[in-house]
N, C-alpha and C positions, 0 to 999 in steps of 0.2 A: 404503320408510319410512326418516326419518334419525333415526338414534338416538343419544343422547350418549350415554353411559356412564360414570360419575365414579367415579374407581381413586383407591385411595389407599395401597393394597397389605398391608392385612389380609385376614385371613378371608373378613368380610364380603363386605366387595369382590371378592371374589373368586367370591364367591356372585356377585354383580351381572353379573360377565363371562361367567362358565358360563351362564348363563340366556339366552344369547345364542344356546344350541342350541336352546332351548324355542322362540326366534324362527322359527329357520334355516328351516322350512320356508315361511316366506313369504317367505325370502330378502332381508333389507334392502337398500336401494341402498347405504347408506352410514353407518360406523359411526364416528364420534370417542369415542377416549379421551382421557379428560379429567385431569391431576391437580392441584392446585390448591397452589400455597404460600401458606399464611396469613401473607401479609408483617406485619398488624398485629399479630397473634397474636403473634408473633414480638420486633415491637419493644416489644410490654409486656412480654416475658416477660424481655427484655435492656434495660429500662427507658430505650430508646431511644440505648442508646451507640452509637452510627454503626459503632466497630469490631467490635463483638461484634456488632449487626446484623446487618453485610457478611459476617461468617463463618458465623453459621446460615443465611444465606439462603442463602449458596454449597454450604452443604453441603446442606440442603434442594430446592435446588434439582440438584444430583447425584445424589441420592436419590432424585427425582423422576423422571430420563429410567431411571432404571434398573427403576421402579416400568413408567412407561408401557412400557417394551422387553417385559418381562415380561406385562404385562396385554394386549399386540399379538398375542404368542405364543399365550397362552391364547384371545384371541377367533378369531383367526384356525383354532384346532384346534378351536373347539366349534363355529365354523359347517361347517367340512369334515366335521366327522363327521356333520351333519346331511344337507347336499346338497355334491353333488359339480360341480366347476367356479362354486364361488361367482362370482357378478360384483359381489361387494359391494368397497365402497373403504373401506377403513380411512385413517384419521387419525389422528394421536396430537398434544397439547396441552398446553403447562404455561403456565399461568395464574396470576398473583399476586394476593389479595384475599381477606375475609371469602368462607368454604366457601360457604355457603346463598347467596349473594347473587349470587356469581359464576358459578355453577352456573347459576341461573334467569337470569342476564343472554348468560349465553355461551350457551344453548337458543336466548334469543331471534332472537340476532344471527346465530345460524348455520338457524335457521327449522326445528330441529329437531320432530320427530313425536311422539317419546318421549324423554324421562329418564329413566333406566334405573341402578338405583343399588343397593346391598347395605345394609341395613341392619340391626344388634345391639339396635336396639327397645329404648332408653335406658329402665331402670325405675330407675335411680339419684335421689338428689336432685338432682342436678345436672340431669337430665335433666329433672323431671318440673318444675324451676322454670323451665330456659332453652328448653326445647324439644329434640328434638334436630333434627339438622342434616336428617334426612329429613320431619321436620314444619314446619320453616322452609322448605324447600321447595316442600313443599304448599300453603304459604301465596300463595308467588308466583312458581310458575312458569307461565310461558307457554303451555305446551304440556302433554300427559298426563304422566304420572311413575308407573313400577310400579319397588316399592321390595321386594326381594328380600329375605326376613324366614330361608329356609331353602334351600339348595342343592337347587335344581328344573332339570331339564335337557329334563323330558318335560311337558305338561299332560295331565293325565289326567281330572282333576276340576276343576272350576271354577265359580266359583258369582258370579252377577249383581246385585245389590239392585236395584231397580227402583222407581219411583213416577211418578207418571203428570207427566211433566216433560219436555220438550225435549232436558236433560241425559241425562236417561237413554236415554231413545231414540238420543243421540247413543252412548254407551256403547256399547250391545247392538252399533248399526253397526259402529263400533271396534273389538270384540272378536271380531267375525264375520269382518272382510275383512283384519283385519291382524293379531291374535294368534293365536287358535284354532286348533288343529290338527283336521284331521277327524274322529281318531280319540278324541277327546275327549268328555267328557259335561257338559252341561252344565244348572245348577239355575238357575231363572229362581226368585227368590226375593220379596217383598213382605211386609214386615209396618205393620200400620195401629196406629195409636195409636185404644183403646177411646173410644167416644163418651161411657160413663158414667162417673163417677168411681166410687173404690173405695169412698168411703162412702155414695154413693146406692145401689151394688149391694147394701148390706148390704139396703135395704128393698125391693127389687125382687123380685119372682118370678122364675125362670130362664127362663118363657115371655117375660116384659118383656123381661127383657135380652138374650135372641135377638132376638127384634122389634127391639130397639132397634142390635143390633149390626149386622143382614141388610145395610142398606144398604151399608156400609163394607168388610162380606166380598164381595158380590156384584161391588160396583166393585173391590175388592183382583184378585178373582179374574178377571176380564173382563182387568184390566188381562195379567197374568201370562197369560194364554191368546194375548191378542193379539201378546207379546212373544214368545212359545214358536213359534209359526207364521212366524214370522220368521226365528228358527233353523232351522225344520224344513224349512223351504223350503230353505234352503242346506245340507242335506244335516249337519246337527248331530243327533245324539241329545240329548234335552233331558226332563228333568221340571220339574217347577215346587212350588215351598213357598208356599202363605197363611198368614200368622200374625196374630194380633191379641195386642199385644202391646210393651211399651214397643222401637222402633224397633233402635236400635244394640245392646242383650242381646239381640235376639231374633238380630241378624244374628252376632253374634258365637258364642254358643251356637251357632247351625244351622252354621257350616262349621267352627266345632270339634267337634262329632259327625259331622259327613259326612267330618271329614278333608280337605277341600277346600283343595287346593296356592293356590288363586288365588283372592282375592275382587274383581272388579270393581265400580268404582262411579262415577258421572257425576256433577259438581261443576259448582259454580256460584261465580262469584267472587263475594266479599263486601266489602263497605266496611270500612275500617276500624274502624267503631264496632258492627258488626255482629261484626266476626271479636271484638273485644275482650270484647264481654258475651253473646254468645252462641256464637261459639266455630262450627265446621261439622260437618256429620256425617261426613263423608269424612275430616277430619283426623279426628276422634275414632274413626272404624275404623279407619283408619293405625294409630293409635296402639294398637286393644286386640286389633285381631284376630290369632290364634293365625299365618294365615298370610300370604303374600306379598300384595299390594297393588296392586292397577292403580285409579288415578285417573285418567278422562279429563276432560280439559278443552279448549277452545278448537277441537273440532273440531266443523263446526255440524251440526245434526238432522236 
């Protein structure tokens, strides 16, 4: 597997590189650190004077290999501790451009597997108008993106969302042959949005409103069984969660009481007009779930 990984030499990020042992037992082929100088950022902030420009970019950009030298260190010790005689190749990169945009274009160019990133889960205003930089991502990157919410080294628990989709199937695959560890458990999870509304339940019987729900549980459940056997085949311990239940609380609730390090979920790209007024469910769990985040994308079914 080729994994970017984008340092920027906080915390966070830091998180991002250690999580790199959580990988190590599938041993990546090949790992780039990434650090980014935000040249524009930069020349608005020096209201584009050429010489105050050329002096933070110099310095930033100094800052930069010192950050990447440090984040080399660190990846290179948290795969060693996982497996011994790694054959993975390390790269390191400084890159100048808007964070989110360069990120998803330098994945592309380099045909990257995963984008692999630490992120502080922006609840600021600033964050919650501009996005942050790990939601801009999700928007358009190329390839999967697991966005590191908490310092994880090990997968112990891990929890899937599923619906009966192409994308998701794609997921489960993903998650089986390139993240999971053996030793790991995992929640094949589904929740279905109720067929009745909450004011026609008020006049229904509770016999009606089973009757009327069965179908939606039985297919939820069919679905989560057939996903579960999949796992179990490849030697995964696995349970499985049915809920009926508005979609993204129910998933967010279930792996904030399970505790679960990693929520997985399969993404579909959207149009512009579609991301704009409706917005995706995978960025919206990026955004609220308690814990770390793997979004696959572009890998097929």
């Amino acid at each position: 597997m080729r994994i970017l990984c984008a340092v920027d030499g906080s915390e966070h990020s830091r998180w991002g590189v250690q999580a790199l042992e959580a990988l190590a037992g599938r041993e990546p082929e090949h790992v780039v650190l990434l650090h980014i100088v935000d040249k524009p950022a930069i020349e608005s902030a020096k209201n584009k004077n050429p010489v105050a420009v050329k002096r933070a970019l110099a310095a930033m950009e100094k800052a930069g290999v010192i950050v990447l030298r440090d984040a080399a260190r660190s990846a290179r010790l948290a795969l060693r501790q996982a497996s011994t005689g790694s054959r993975t190749q390390f790269q390191t990169l400084l890159a100048h451009g808007p964070i989110a945009h360069t990120i998803a274009k330098t994945a592309g160019r380099l045909k990257a597997d995963l984008i692999l990133m630490g992120s502080r889960g922006l609840s600021d205003i600033q964050g919650f108008l501009l996005g942050s930089v790990s939601r801009q991502i999700a928007s358009m990157a190329p390839c999967s993106l697991l966005v590191v919410k908490q310092p994880v080294t090990t997968l112990h628990h891990v929890a899937i969302a599923v619906d009966n989709s192409k994308h998701s199937r794609a997921a489960a695959r993903f998650l089986r042959s390139r993240i999971l560890p053996e030793s790991a458990t995992v929640t094949v999870l589904t929740s279905v949005e109720s067929p009745v509304t909450d004011f026609a339940a008020r006049y229904l019987s509770e016999s009606q409103l089973t009757e009327l729900k069965r179908p939606a549980m039985e297919q939820a459940t069919t679905l989560v069984n057939t996903v579960r056997e999949e796992f179990i085949k490849d030697g995964f311990l696995v349970v499985t969660q049915v809920q009926m239940d508005h979609v993204i609380d129910t998933i967010v609730k279930y792996v904030e009481t399970n505790q679960d390090q990693l929520l997985v979920i399969g993404s579909r790209d959207l149009t512009k007009s579609e991301r704009l007024y409706l917005g995706s469910v995978s960025e919206s769990l990026l955004r609220h779930a308690p814990c770390s985040v793997l979004i696959v994308r572009g890998v097929r079914a």
